[in-house]
C-alpha positions in Angstrom: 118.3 24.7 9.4 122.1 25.8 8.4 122.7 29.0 7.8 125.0 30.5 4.8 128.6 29.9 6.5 127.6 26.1 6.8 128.5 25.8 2.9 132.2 24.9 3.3 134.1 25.6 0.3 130.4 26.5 -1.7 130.7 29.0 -4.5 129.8 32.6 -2.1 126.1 33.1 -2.4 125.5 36.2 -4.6 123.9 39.3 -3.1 119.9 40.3 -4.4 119.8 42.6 -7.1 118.8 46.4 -6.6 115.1 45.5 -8.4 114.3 42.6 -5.3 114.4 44.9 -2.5 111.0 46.5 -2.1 111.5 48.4 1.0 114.4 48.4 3.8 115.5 50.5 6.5 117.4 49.2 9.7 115.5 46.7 11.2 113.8 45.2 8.4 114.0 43.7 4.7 111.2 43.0 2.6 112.4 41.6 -0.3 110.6 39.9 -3.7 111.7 36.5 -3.4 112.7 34.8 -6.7 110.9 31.0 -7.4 112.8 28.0 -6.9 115.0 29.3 -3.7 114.8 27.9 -0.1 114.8 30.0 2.4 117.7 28.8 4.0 120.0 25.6 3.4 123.2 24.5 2.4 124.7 26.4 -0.6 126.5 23.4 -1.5 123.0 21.7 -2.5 121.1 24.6 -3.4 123.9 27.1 -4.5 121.7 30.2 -3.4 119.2 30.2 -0.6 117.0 33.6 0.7 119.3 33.6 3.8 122.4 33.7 1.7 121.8 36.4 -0.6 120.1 38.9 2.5 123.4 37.8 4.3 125.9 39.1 1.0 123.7 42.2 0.8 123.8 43.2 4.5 127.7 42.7 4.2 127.7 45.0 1.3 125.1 47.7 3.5 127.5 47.2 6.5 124.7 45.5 8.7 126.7 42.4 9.1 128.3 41.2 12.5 130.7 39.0 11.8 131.3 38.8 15.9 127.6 38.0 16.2 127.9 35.3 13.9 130.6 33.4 15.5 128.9 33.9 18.8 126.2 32.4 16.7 128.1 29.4 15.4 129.3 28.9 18.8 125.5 28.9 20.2 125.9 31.4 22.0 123.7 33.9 20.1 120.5 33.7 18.0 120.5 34.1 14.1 121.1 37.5 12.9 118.4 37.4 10.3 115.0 36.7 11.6 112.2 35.0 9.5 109.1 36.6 10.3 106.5 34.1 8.0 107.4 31.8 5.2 107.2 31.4 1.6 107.3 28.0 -0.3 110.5 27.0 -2.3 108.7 27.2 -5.6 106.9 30.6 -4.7 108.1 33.9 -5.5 106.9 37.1 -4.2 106.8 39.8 -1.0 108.7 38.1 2.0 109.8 40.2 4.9 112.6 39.7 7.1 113.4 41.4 10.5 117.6 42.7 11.9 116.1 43.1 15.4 114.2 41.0 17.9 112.0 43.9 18.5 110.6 44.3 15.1 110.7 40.4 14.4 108.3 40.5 17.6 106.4 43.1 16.1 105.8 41.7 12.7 105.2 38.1 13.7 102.4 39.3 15.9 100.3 40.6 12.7 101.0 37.4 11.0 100.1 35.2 14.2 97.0 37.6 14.9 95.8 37.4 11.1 95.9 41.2 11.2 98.0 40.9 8.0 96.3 40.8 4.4 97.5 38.3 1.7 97.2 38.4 -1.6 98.8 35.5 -4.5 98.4 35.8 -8.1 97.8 31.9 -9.9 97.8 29.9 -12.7 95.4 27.1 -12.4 95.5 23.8 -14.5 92.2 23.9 -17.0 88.9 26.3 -17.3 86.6 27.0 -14.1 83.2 26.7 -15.1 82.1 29.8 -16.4 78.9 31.6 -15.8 79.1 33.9 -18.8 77.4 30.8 -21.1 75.9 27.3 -21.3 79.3 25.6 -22.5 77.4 23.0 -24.0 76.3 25.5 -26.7 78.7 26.9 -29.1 78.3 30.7 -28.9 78.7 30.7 -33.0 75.7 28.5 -32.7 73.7 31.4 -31.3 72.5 34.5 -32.3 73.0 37.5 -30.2 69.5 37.5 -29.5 69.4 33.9 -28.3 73.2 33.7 -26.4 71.4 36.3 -24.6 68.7 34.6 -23.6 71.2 31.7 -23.1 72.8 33.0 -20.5 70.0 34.8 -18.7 67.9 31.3 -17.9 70.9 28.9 -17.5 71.1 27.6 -14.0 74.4 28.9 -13.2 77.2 26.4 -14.1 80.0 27.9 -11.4 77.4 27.6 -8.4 76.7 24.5 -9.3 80.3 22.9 -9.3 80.7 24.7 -6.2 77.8 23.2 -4.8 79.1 19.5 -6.1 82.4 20.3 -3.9 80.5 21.4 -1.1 78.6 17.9 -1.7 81.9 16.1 -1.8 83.7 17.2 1.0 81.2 18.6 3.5 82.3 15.6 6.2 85.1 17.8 6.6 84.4 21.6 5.9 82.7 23.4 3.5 82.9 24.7 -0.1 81.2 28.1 -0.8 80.4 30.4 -3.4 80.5 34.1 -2.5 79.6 35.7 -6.3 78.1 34.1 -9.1 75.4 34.8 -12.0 72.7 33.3 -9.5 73.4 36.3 -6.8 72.4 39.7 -6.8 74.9 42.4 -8.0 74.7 44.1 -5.0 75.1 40.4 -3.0 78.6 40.2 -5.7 79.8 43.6 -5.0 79.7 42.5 -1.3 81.7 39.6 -2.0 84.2 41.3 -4.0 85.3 43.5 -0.3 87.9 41.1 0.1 89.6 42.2 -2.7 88.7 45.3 -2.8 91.5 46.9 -1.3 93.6 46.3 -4.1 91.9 48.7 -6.7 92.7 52.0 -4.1 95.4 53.0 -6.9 93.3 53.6 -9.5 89.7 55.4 -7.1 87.9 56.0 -10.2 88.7 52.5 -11.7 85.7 50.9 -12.6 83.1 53.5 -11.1 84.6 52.4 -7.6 84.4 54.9 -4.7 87.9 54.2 -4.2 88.3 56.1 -0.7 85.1 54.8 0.6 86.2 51.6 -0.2 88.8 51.4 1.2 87.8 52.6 4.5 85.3 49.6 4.6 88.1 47.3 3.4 89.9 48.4 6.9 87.1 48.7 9.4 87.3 52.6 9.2 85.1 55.6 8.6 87.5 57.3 7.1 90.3 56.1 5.0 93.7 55.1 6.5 96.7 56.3 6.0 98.7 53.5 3.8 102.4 53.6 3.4 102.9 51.7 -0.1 106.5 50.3 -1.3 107.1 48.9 -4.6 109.8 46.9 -6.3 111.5 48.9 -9.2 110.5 45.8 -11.2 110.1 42.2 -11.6 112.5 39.5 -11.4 113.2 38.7 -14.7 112.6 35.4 -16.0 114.4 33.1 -18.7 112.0 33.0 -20.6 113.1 33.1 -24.8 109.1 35.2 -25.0 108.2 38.2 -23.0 106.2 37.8 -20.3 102.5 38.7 -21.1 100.9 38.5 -17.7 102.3 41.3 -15.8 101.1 43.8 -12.8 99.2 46.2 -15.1 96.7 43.8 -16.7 96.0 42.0 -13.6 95.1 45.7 -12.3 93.3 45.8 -15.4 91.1 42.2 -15.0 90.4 43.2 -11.2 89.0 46.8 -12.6 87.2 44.6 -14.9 85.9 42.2 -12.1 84.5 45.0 -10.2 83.0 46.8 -13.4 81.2 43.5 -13.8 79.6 42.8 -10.8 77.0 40.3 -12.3 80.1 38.0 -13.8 82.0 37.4 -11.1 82.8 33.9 -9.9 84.6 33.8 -6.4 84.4 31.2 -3.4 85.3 30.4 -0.5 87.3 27.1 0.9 87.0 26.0 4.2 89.0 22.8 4.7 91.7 21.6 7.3 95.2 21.1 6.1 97.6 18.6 8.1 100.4 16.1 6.9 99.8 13.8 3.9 100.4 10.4 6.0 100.1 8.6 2.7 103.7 10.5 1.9 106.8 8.6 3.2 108.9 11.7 2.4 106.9 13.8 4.8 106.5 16.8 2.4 103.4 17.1 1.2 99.6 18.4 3.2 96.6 16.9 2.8 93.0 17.6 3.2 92.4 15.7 6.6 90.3 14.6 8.8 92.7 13.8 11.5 95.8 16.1 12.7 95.0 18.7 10.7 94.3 22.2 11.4 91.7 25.0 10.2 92.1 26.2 7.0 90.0 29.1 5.0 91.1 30.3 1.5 89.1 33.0 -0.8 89.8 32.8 -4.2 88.3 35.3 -7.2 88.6 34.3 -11.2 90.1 37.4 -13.3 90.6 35.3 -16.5 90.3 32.0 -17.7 93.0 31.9 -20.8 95.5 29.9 -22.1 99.5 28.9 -21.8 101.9 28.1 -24.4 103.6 24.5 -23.4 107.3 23.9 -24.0 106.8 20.3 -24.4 104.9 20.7 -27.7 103.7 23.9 -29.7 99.9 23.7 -28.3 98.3 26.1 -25.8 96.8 24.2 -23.0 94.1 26.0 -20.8 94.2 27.8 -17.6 92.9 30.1 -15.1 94.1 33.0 -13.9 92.8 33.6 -10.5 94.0 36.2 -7.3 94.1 34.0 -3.9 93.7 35.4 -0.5 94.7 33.0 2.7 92.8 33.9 5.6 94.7 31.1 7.9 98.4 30.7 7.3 99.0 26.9 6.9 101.5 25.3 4.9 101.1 24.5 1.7 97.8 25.9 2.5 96.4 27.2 -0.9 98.5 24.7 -2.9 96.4 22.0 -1.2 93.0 23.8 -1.0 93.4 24.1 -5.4 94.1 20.8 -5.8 91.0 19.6 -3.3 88.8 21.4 -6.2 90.8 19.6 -9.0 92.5 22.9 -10.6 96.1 22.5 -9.3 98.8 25.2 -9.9 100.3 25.0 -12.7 103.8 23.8 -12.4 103.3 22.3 -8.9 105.2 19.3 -9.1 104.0 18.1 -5.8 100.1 18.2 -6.5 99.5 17.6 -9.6 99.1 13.9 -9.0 96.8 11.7 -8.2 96.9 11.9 -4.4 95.1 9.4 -2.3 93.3 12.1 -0.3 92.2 14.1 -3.5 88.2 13.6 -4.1 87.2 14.0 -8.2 83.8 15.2 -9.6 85.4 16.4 -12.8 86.3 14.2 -15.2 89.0 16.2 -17.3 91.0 16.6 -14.4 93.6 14.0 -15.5 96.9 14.0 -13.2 98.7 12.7 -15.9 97.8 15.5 -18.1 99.2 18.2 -15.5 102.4 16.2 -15.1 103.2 16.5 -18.5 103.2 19.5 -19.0 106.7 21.1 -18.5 105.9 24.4 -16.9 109.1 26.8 -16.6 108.3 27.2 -12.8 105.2 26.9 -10.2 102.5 29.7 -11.5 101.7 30.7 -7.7 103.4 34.7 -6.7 102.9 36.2 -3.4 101.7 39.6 -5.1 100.6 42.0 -2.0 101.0 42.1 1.8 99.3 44.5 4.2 100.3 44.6 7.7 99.1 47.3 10.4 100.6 50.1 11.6 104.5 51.4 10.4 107.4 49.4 10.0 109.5 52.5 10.2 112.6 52.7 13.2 112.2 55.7 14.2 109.9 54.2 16.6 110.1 56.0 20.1 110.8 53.9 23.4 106.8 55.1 24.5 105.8 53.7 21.3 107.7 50.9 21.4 106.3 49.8 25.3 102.8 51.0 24.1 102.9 48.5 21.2 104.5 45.6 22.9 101.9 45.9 25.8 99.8 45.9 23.1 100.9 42.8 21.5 100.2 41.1 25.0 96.8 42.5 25.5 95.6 41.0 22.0 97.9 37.5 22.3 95.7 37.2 25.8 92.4 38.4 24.3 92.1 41.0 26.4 90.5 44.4 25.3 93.1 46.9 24.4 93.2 50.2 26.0 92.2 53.5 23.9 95.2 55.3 24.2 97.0 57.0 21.1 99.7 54.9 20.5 97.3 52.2 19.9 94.7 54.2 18.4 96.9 55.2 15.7 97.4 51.5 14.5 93.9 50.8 13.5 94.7 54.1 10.9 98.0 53.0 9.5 98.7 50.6 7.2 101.7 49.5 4.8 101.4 47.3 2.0 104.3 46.0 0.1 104.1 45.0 -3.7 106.0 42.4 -5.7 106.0 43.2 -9.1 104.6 39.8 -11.2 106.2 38.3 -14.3 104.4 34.8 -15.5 106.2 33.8 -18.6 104.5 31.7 -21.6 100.8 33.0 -20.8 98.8 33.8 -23.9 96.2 36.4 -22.6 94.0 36.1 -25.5 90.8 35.2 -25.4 
């Protein structure tokens, strides 16, 4: 991987703008990453990668080491900026970036101990079946009296298709529903804990118990201290329309989730992710048997909608869905979409007709998704939770406590009650990347 300086006589790499930096203090950056920028590469191909612009802005902070970096270039010293996790080219969102060894150490542990919660914000290609009504009777057909009736007695069209996936891929893993008309409310409300979490801004919303929640979200009896940082505001996109999906009225549809416990439609994938060996570039991940490795995804509807095409003046349908990866793999939810034939809109890599891809849906044409020329992948790495404080002012006790701590849990060893460890399991901090998806009609 080349770092910033490898560019040669490239245009310098402009810093990140005041509105991409959610949080930072001397050992770490979290930043909301803008679509369509590597992480690191030569400028003279890419003109701007993550590692160039956090590079310009450190210089401008003072927090560059220009000895360091020719001790660097010289191998003689590691890279001043540490990647703690990953985000795809195409994916924009909260990525978080260590100065220092000790909290690169610190942060990777969460992500390698799945400690950490994910949350992405999608765009999928066409309408998930849909629990609300029979869609092979028009609701205009129907009286209330008898759409009601409708959709008490049908057999549940969104188990169902999840039950044909399970069907289709159960030689390698499994295909779940978690919520659904079929279930209970109280077996829906269950299934919506996973996402839970996310409506602790608003306690009242919906008629949640928003602190009780969130204590069971974290494993506690009481709710945990949470050290939230925002971005000032999305990256703006170019867009000639404003943006209609935003942060507020995916706050809004989650509220409206919860309210409606007896709606919902969530599931969960289980399904190993390794290299597509049909690919001779060596890019894209596959649903495989062979040298793969576990994957698990959970993935909630909020709004199945529509989206304005620039190729032609026609709205093409899509759903709006919140993603949580419970295993970090790559490509991991990218790959896991397209297994159930609803790609992400815009991904260029998936939206194909992939050798490994099974079908049970026949409006899931490739070609359709190909054609349509979306502005960028819909896929936006919304919220991250990690445990415990990424503040500095971390004492030398602390900081010997915690590491020992990171070795007890890397060996699977039970850790120790004492306080410093203690007072992890009742800290959290979540970071925010506001989200801007242009073209999206949110009509019904």
């Amino acid at each position: 991987m080349s770092s910033s300086t490898d560019a040669g006589t490239a245009t310098p790499s402009p810093s990140l703008p005041g509105y991409d930096v959610i949080y930072e203090n001397d050992e770490v950056l979290v930043v909301n990453k803008p679509a369509d920028v590597p992480m690191d590469g030569d400028l003279r191909v890419y003109g701007r990668t993550v590692e160039s612009m956090v590079h310009a802005h450190m210089k401008e902070r003072g927090l560059y080491d220009e000895a360091h970096e020719r001790l660097r270039q010289d191998g003689k010293r590691k890279k001043q900026l540490k990647f703690v996790h990953q985000l795809d080219y195409s994916t924009s969102g909260v990525l978080c970036l260590a100065f220092t060894k000790d909290m690169a150490a610190r942060l990777a542990h969460c992500f390698e101990m799945r400690t950490t919660r994910k949350y992405y914000v999608a765009l999928l290609h066409g309408h998930m079946p849909n629990d609300a009504i029979k869609q092979t009777i028009s609701e205009e057909n129907l009286s209330r009296r008898e759409s009601a009736n409708q959709c008490h007695n049908h057999t549940g069209l969104f188990r169902a298709w999840v039950d044909q996936w399970q069907a289709v891929w159960q030689d390698l893993g499994s295909v779940r529903a978690d919520a659904c008309a079929d279930f209970s409310a109280e077996r829906n409300k269950q299934a919506l804990d996973e996402f839970r979490s996310l409506l602790r801004h608003s306690p009242s919303a919906a008629g949640v118990d928003g602190a009780a929640a969130v204590a069971a979200t974290y494993g506690g009896a009481e709710p945990p201290t949470v050290h939230r940082h925002r971005a000032t505001a999305p990256i703006h996109n170019t867009s000639p329309r404003a943006a209609a999906l935003h942060d507020d009225l995916v706050h809004q549809l989650l509220a409206d989730a919860a309210a409606a416990a007896a709606s919902l439609c969530s599931l969960t994938v289980d399904l190993p992710v390794g290299y597509d060996v049909t690919d001779p570039a060596h890019f894209r991940m596959a649903v495989a048997a062979e040298q793969s490795r576990p994957a698990s995804s959970s993935l909630l509807v909020l709004k199945r909608t529509y989206m304005e095409t620039r190729a032609a003046n026609e709205r093409v349908p899509v759903t709006l869905v919140l993603l949580s990866p419970h295993t970090g793999r790559r490509h991991q939810l990218r790959v896991h979409c397209r297994a159930l034939g609803f790609p992400i809109v815009g991904d260029s890599a998936y939206c194909a007709d992939l050798p490994w891809c099974r079908s049970i849906t026949p409006e899931a044409v490739p070609s359709k998704w190909s054609r349509m020329a979306a502005s960028r992948m819909y896929l936006h790495a919304w919220r991250l939770v990690l445990p415990g404080s990424v503040a500095s002012h971390v004492s030398e006790s602390e900081r010997v406590a915690l590491k020992k701590k990171r070795r007890r849990e890397t060996l699977g060893v039970s850790e120790r009650d004492d306080a410093a460890v203690a007072a992890q399991r009742d800290e959290w901090t979540e970071f925010v990347a506001p989200l801007c998806f242009p073209d999206v009609v949110m009509d019904d």
